[in-house]
C-alpha positions as CSV (number, residue, x, y, z in Angstrom):
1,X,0.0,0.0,0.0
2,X,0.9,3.5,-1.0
3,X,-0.1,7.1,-0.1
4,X,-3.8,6.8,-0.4
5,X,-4.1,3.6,-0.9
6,X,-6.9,1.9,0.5
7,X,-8.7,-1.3,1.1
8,X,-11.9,-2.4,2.0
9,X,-13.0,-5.3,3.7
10,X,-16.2,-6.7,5.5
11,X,-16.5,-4.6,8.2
12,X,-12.9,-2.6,8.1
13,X,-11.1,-0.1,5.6
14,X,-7.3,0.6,5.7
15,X,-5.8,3.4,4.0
16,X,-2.6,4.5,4.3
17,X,-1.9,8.3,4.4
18,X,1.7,9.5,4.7
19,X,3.9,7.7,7.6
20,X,0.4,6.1,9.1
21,X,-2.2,3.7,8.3
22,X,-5.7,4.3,9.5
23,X,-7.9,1.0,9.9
24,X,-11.8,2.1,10.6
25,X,-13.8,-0.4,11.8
26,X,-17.1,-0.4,10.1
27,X,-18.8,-2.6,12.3
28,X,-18.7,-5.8,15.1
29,X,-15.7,-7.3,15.1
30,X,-15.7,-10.9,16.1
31,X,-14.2,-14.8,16.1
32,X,-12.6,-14.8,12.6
33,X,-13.5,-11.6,11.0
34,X,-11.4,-10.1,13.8
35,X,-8.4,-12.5,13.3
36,X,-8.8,-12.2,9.6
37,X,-8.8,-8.1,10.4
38,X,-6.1,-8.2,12.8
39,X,-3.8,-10.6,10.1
40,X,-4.7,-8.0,7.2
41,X,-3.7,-5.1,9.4
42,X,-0.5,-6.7,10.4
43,X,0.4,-7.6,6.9
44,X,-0.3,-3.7,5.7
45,X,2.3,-2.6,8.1
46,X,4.9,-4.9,6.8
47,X,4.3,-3.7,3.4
48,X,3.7,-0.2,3.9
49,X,6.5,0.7,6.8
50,X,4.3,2.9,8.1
51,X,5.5,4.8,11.6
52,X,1.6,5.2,13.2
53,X,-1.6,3.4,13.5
54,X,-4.8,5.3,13.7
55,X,-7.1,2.6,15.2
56,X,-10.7,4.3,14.4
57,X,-13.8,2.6,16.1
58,X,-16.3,5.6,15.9
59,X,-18.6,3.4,13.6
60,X,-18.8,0.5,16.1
61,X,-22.1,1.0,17.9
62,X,-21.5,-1.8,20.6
63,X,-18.5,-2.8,22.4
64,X,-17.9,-5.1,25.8
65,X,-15.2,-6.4,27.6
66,X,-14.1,-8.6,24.8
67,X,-14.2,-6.6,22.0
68,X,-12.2,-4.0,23.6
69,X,-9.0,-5.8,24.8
70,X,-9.5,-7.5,21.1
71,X,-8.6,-3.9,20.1
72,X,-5.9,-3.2,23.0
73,X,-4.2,-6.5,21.4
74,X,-4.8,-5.2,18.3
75,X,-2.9,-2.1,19.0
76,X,0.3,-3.8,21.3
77,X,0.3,-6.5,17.8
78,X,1.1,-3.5,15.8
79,X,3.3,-1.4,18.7
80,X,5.6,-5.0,18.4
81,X,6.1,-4.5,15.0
82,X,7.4,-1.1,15.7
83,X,4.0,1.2,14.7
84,X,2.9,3.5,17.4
85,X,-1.0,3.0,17.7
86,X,-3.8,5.1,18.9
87,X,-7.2,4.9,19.4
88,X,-9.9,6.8,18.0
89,X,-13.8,7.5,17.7
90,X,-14.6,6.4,21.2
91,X,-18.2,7.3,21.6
92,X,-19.3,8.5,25.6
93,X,-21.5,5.9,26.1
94,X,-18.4,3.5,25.9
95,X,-16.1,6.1,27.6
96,X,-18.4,5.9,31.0
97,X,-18.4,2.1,30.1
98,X,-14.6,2.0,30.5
99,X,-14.1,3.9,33.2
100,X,-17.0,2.7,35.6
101,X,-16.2,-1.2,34.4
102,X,-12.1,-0.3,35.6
103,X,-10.8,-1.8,32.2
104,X,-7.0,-1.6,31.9
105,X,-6.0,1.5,30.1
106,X,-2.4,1.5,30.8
107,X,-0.2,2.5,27.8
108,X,-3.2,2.8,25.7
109,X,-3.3,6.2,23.8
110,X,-6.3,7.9,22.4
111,X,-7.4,11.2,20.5
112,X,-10.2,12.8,19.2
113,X,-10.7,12.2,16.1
114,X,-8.4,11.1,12.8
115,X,-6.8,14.5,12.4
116,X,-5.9,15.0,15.9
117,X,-4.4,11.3,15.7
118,X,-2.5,12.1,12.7
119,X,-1.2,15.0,14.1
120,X,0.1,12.8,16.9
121,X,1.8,10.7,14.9
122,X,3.3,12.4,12.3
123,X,6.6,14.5,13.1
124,X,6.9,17.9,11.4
125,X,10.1,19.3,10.2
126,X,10.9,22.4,11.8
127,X,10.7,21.6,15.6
């Protein structure tokens, strides 16, 4: 994958813009659509060498216990590889979840949307 390249798949998209690769989530992710996801998304970081990972889950309408360390392994899979990862698109609803069900968040970075994410994770010259 290249600069604005982009695949779709099921329930994801990955496109790669500059140094990072943004993988959406379009939906439940579950048994082997999430293995299949989390092997495609692995795979598009070897090719592409991208730096960041701009995890986007603001189209997933439901999300439990499960389904969110799948995505916290999801992002330390990528952080081995070398990709600094971040989490986006978390609705309120599922913020108060987190926070009142005491889920883990250690080392686990988030922002506010794509561009703030992208801004996080790409370097500018000049600094």
């Amino acid at each position: 994958m290249r600069d604005d390249d982009h695949a779709l798949r099921g329930n994801t998209a990955l496109n790669v813009i500059g140094p990072c690769l943004i993988a959406q989530v379009r939906g439940d992710l579950f048994g082997a659509a999430l293995g299949a996801f989390q092997r495609e998304l692995l795979e598009s970081i070897r090719r592409s060498k991208v730096r960041g990972l701009v995890l986007d889950i603001s189209l997933v309408d439901l999300c439990d216990a499960e389904d969110f360390r799948a995505l916290r392994q999801t992002l330390q899979m990528a952080a081995l590889l070398g990709v600094r990862g971040v989490l986006v698109g978390l609705r309120p609803a599922l913020v108060q979840w987190i926070v009142e069900s005491d889920v883990d968040l250690d080392g686990l970075e988030t922002s506010r949307s794509v561009q703030d994410a992208l801004a996080l994770l790409t370097p500018r010259s000049g600094r």
